[in-house]
DRENMARKE-849317 format. One record per residue (C-alpha): residue number from 1; z negated, y, x negated. Coordinates in pm, 1 decimal. Layout:
   pos         up      north       east
   NUM          Z          Y          X
...
//
This chain:
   pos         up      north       east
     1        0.0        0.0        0.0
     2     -114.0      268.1     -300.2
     3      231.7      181.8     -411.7
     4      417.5      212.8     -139.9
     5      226.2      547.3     -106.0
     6      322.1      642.4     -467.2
     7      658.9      527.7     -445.7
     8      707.1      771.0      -92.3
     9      565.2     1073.6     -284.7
    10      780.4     1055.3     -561.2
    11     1102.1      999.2     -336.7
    12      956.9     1345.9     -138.7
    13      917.0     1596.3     -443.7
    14     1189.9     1447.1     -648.7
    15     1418.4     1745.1     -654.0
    16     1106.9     1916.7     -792.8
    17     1071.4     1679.2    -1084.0
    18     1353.0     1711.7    -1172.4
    19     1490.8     2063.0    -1173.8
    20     1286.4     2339.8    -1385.5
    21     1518.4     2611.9    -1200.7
    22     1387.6     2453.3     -852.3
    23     1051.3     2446.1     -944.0
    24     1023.2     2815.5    -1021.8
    25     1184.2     2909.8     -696.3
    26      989.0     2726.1     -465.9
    27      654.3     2842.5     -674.7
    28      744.1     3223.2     -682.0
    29      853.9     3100.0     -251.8
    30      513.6     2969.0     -138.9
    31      379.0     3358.3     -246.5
    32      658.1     3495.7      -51.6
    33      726.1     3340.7      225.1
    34      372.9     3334.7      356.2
    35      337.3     3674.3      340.7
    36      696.3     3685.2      538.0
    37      507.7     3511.4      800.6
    38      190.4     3758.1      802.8
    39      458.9     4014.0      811.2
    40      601.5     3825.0     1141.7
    41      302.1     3786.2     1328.8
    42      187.6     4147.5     1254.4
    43      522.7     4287.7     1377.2
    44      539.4     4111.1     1678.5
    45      117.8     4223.1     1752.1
    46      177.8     4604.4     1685.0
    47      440.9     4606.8     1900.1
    48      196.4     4448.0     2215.6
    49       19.7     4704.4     2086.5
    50      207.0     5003.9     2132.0
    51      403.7     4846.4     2464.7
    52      227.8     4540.6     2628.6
    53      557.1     4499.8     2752.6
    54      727.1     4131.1     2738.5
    55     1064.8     4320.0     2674.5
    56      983.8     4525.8     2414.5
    57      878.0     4220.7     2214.7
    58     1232.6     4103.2     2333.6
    59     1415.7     4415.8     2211.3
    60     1219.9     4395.0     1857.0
    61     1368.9     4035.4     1796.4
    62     1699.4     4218.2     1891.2
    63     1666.8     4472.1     1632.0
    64     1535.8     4201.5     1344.8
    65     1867.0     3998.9     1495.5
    66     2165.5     4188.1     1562.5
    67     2243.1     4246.4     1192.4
    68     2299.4     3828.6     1205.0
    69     2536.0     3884.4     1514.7
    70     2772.0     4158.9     1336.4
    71     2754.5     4107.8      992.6
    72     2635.5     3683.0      962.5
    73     3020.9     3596.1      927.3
    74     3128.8     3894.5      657.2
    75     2766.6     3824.7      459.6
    76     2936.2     3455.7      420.7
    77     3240.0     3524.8      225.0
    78     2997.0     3847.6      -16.3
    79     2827.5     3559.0     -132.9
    80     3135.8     3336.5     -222.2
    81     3272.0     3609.4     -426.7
    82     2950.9     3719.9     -633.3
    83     2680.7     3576.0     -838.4
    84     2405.8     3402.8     -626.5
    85     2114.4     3462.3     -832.8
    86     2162.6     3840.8     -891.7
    87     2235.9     3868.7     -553.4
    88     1900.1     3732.3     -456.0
    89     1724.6     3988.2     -677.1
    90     1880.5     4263.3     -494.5
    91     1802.8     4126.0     -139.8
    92     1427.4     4062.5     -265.9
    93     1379.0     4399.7     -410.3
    94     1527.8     4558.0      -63.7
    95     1313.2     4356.2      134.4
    96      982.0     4453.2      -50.4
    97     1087.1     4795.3       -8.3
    98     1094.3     4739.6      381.7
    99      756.5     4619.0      337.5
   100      656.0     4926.9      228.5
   101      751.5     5084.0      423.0
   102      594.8     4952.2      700.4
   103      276.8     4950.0      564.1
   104      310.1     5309.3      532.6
   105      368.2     5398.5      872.4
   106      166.0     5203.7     1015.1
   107     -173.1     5273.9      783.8
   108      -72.8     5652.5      821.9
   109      -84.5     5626.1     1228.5
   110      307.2     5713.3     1249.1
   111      389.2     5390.2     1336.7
   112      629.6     5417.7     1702.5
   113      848.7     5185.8     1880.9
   114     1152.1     5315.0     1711.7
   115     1019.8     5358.0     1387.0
   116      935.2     5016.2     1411.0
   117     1255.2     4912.1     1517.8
   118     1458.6     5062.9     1317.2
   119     1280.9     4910.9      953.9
   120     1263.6     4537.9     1150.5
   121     1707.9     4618.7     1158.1
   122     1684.5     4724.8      832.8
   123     1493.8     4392.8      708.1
   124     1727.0     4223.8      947.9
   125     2045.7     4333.7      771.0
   126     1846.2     4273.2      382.4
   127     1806.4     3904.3      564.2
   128     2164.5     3839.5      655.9
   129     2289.2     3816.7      226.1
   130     1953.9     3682.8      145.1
   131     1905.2     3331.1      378.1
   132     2272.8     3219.5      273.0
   133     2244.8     3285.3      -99.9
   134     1899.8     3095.7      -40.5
   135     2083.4     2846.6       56.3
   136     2406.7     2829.8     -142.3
   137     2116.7     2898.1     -455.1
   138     1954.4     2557.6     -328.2
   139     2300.2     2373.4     -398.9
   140     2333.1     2522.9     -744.7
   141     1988.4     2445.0     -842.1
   142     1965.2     2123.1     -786.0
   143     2342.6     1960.1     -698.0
   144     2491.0     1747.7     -404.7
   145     2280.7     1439.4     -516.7
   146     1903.8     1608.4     -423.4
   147     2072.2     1845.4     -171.5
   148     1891.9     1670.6      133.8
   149     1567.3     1667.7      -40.3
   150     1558.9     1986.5     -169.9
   151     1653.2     2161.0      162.7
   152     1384.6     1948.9      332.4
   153     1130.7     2077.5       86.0
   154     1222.4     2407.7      189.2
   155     1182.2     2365.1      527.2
   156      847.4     2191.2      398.5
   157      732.2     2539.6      244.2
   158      902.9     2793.4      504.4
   159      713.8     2599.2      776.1
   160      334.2     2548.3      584.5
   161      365.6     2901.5      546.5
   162      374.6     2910.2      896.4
   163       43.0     2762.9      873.8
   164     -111.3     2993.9      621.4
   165       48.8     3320.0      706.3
   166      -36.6     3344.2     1104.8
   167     -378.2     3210.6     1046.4
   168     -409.1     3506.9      764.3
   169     -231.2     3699.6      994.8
   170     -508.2     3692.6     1284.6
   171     -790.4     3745.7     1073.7
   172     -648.8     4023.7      908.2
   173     -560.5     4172.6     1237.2
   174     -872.8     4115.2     1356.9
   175    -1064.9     4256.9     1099.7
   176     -897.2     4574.6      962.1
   177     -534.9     4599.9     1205.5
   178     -177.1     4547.7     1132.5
   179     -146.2     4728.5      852.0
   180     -288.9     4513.9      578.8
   181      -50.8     4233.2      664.3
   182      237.6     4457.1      560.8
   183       42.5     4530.8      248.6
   184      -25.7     4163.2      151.4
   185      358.6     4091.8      176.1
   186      535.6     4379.2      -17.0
   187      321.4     4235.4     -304.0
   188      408.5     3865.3     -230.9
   189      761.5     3937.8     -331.7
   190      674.2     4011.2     -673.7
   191      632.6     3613.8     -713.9
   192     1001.0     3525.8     -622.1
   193     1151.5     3809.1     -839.3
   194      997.4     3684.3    -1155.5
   195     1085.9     3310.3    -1032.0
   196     1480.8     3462.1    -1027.1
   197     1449.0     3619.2    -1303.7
   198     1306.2     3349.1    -1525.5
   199     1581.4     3078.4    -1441.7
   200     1837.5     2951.1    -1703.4
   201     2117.3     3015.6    -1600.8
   202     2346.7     2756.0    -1812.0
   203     2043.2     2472.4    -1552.4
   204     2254.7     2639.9    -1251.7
   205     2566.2     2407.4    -1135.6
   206     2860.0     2573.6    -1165.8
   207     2965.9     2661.6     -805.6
   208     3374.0     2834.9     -747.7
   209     3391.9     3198.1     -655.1
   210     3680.1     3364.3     -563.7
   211     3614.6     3723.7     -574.9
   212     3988.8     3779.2     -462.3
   213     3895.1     3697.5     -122.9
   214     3944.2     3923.2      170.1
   215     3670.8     3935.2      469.8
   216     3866.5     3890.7      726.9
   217     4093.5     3603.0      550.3
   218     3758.7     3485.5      419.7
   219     3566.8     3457.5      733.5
   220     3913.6     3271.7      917.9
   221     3922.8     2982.3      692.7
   222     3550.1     2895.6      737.4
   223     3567.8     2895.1     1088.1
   224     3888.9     2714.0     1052.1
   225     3717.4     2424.3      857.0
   226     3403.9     2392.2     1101.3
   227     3641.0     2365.0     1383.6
   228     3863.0     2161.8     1233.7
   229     3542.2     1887.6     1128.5
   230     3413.9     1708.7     1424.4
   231     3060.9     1666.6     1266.3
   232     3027.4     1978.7     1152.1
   233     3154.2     2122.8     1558.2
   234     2887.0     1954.2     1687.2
   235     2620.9     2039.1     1451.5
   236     2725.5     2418.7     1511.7
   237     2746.1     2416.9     1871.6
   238     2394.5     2282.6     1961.6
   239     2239.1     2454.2     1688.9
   240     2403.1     2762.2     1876.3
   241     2280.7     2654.8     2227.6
   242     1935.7     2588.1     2120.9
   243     1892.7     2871.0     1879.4
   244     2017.4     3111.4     2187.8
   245     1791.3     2965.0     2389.7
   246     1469.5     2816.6     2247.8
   247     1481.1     2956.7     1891.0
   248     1226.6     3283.4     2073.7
   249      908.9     3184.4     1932.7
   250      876.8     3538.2     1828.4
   251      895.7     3654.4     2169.4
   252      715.5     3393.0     2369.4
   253      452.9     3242.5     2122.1
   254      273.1     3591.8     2167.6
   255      348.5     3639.0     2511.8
   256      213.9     3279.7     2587.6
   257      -56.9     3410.2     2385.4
   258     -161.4     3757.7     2553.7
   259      -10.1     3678.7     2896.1
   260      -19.6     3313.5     3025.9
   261     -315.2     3205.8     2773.6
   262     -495.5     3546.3     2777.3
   263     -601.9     3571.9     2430.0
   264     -636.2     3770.5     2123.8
   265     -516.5     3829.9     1801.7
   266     -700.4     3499.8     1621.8
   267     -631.7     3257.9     1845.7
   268     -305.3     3390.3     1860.2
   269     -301.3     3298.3     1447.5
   270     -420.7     2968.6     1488.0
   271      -83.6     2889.5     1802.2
   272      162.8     3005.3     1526.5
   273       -3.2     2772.6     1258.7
   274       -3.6     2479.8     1495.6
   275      369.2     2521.4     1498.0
   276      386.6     2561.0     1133.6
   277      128.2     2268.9     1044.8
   278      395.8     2026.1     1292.5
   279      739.8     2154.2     1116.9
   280      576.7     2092.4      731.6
   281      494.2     1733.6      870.7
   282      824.4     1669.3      993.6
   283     1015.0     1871.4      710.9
   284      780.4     1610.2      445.9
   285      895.4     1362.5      633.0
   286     1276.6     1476.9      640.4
   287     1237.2     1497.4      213.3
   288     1158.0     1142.1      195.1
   289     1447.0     1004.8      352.4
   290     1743.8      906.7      156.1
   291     2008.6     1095.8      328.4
   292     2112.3     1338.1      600.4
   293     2128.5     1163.8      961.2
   294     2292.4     1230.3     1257.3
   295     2040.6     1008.5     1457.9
   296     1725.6     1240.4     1330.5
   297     1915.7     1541.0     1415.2
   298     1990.0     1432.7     1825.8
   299     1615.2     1287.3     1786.6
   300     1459.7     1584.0     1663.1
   301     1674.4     1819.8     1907.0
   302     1542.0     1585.9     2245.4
   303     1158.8     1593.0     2125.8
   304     1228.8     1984.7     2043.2
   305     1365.3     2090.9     2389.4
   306     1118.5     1811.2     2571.1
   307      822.3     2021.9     2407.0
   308      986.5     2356.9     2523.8
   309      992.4     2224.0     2868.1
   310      614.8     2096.8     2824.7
   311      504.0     2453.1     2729.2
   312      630.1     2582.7     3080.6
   313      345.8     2420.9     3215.2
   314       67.4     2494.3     3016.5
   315     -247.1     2731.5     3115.9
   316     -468.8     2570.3     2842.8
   317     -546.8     2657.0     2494.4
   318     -579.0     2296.2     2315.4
   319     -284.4     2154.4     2544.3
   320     -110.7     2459.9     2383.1
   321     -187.1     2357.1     2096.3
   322      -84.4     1991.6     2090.9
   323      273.6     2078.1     2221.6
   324      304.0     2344.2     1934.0
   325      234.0     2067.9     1662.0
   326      519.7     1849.7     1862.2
   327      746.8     2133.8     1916.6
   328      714.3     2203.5     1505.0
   329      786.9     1876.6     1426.9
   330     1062.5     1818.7     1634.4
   331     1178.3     2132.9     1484.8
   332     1200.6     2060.6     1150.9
   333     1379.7     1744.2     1200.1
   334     1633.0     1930.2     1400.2
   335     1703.3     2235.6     1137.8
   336     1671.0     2022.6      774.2
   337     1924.4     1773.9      937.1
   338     2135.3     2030.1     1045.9
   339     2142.2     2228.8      768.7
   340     2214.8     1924.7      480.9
   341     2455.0     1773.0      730.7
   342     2672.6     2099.8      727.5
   343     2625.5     2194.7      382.2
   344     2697.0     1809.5      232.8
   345     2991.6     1857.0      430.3
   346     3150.0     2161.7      311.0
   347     3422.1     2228.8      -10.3
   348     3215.5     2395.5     -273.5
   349     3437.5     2715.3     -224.9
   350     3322.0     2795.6      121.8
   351     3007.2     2667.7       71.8
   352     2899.7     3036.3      114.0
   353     3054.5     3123.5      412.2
   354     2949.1     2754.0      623.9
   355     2587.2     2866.8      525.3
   356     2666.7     3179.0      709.9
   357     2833.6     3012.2     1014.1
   358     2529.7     2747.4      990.8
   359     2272.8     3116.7      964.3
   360     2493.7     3244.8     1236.8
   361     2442.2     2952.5     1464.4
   362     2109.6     2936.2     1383.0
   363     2026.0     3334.7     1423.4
   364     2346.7     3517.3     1520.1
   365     2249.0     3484.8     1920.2
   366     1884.8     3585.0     1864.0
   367     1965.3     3939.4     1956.4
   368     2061.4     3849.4     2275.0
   369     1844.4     3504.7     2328.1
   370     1536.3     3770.4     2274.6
   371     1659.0     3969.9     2509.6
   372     1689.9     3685.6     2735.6
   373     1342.3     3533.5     2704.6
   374     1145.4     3903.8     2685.0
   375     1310.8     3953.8     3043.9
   376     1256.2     3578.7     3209.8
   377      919.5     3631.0     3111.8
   378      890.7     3952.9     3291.3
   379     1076.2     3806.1     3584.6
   380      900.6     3458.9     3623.0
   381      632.9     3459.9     3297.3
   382      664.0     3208.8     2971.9
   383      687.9     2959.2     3249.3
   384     1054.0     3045.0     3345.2
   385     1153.8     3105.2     2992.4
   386     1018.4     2757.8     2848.9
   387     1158.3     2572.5     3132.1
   388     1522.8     2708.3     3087.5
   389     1496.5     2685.7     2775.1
   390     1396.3     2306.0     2779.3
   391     1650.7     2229.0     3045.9
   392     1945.9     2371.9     2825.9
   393     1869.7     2208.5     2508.9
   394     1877.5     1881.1     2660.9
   395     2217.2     1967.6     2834.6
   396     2335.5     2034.9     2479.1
   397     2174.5     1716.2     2299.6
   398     2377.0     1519.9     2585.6
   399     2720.6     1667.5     2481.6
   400     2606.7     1613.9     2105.0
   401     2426.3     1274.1     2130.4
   402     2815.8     1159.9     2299.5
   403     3033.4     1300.8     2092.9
   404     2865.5     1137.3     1732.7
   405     2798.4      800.8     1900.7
   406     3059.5      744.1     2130.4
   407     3282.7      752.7     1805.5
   408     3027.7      771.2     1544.4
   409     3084.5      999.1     1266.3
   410     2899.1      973.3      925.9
   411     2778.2     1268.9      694.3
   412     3078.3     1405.4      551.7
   413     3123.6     1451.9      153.5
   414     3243.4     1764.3       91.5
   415     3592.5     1815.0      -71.6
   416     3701.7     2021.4     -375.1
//
């Protein structure tokens, strides 16, 4: 059994062994990304705070969104064309600067609806270049072989930070206000940029750019290969469905929270970590398999959008609770599957600009999904927004579920 145990370990945190490059990103990432998450949690409280309005929680996942929705295509072929790692620098450095400035406003008492809105579309638009050259990074790292496990990991670390930052989050919130979570995160990106900066570069695999490239011609022939790749059409479209409409958990989580549940700020905390605690058990669980699945993907879709539908009937605190830890699971089998099954699939020269129709998928429709769920909340409470949500994603996992196994398809190897 020990070795068994041993044996699964190893298999999980191989791609961490192994690569030196890796290992500094996802150390200088556990810094960052949890205070990403404070940052999160305190945007979404200040602005109950200044509205206790459902739909102006909706409109601020808008403004963090639309920059996905117009420029999540162009952002695809930018990062084909230029060097990944310098790239990231820039987007890091841009992003701590929007941290900033948050914490500025709001310490100083300036902090307004608009204000707040328009630095959450600024960090939006830093976030569009930065989450595909994350990704398209992760491939140079650490190559096609630990691909799966390495994207797994990060969906390992994204989601315990989900954990550790809301539960932060609350108490800081609590205790001295919003502010101080803005605070804790401009610093946290000091860990990543001396991670990027600290890489060998002659460790990275080579990846093709062709700088030549125009964005229009650019974005055409990666939406010409996802719709011309049956796997990677189905992949795209559910992720789309189910991002539009159950991807909200910045809208809803705190509306469940203040509205339906009728809590505060810490309990609050501890709802977003149960979600986080469930998605770094599945992601962990994701890293130790040997390859990308179509099965885990429909699986982890059903128990996702079965969980969504569970939270439209909840009025209780530890049933919450529960159906957050299965909802994060479910989630993180869903995403890491979906992600390594689109990115194994794609030629190394578009691998940039699949990432983006992958991010696209994934975020693109948030503008409008918030939207969506800040007004069925208003109209019928979290109740009407879970259910829909729910109902649709298991619509979509129908379509999906017949279309690989009614002619099965395999993960695709990309092509040169």
């Amino acid at each position: 059994m020990k070795l068994l145990s041993f044996a699964l370990r190893r298999r999980t945190f191989r791609s961490l062994r192994r690569h030196r490059n890796y290992r500094l990103f996802f150390a200088g990432q556990i810094v960052s990304v949890a205070g990403t998450w404070m940052q999160n949690i305190a945007l979404a409280w200040l602005v109950i705070e200044l509205s206790n309005a459902p739909l102006a929680v909706g409109a601020l996942a808008f403004c963090r969104f639309v920059p996905f929705f117009l420029f999540g295509l162009a952002a695809g072929v930018v990062i084909d064309r230029l060097d990944t790692r310098r790239l990231l620098l820039a987007t890091q450095g841009a992003a701590m600067i929007v941290s900033i400035a948050l914490a500025v406003v709001t310490l100083a008492g300036w902090a307004t609806l608009p204000v707040v809105y328009a630095l959450a579309a600024i960090g939006g638009l830093v976030l569009v270049f930065d989450a595909p050259g994350r990704q398209t990074l992760t491939f140079q790292m650490v190559g096609e072989s630990e691909l799966q496990n390495a994207v797994a990991l990060n969906s390992g670390l994204f989601n315990a930070s989900r954990v550790i930052g809301p539960a932060l989050a609350g108490l800081l919130i609590a205790a001295v206000g919003t502010g101080m979570c803005f605070v804790v995160n401009a610093f946290s990106f000091l860990a990543v940029l001396v991670a990027l900066y600290l890489m060998r570069e002659d460790e990275l695999h080579p990846v093709e750019k062709r700088p030549g490239t125009k964005v229009v011609t650019g974005i055409r022939e990666g939406v010409a290969w996802a719709a011309h790749t049956p796997l990677a059409r189905v992949v795209l479209g559910v992720v789309t469905v189910v991002s539009l409409v159950g991807f909200n958990f910045n809208v809803l989580v705190p509306l469940l929270a203040s509205q339906t549940l009728d809590v505060g700020a810490g309990t609050f905390g501890l709802l977003s970590a149960a979600f986080g605690l469930g998605a770094l058990a599945g992601a962990l669980a994701t890293a130790s398999m040997r390859e990308a699945s179509p099965r885990v993907f429909v699986g982890g879709a059903i128990g996702f959008s079965l969980a969504m539908l569970g939270l439209a009937f909840v009025h209780s605190v530890d049933v919450a609770l529960v159906l957050l830890l299965l909802l994060g699971m479910s989630f993180s089998f869903f995403t890491s599957s979906a992600n390594a099954l689109v990115q194994l699939a794609s030629p190394p020269h578009l691998r940039g600009r699949v990432m983006s129709l992958y991010l696209f998928a994934f975020a693109g429709l948030a503008p409008i999904g918030g939207l969506v769920a800040g007004f069925l909340a208003e109209q019928g409470g979290t109740e009407l927004a879970f259910g829909l949500a729910g109902v649709a994603g298991l619509l979509a996992i129908a379509w999906a579920a017949y279309s690989l196994f009614s002619e099965p398809l395999r993960p695709a190897r990309a092509q040169a």
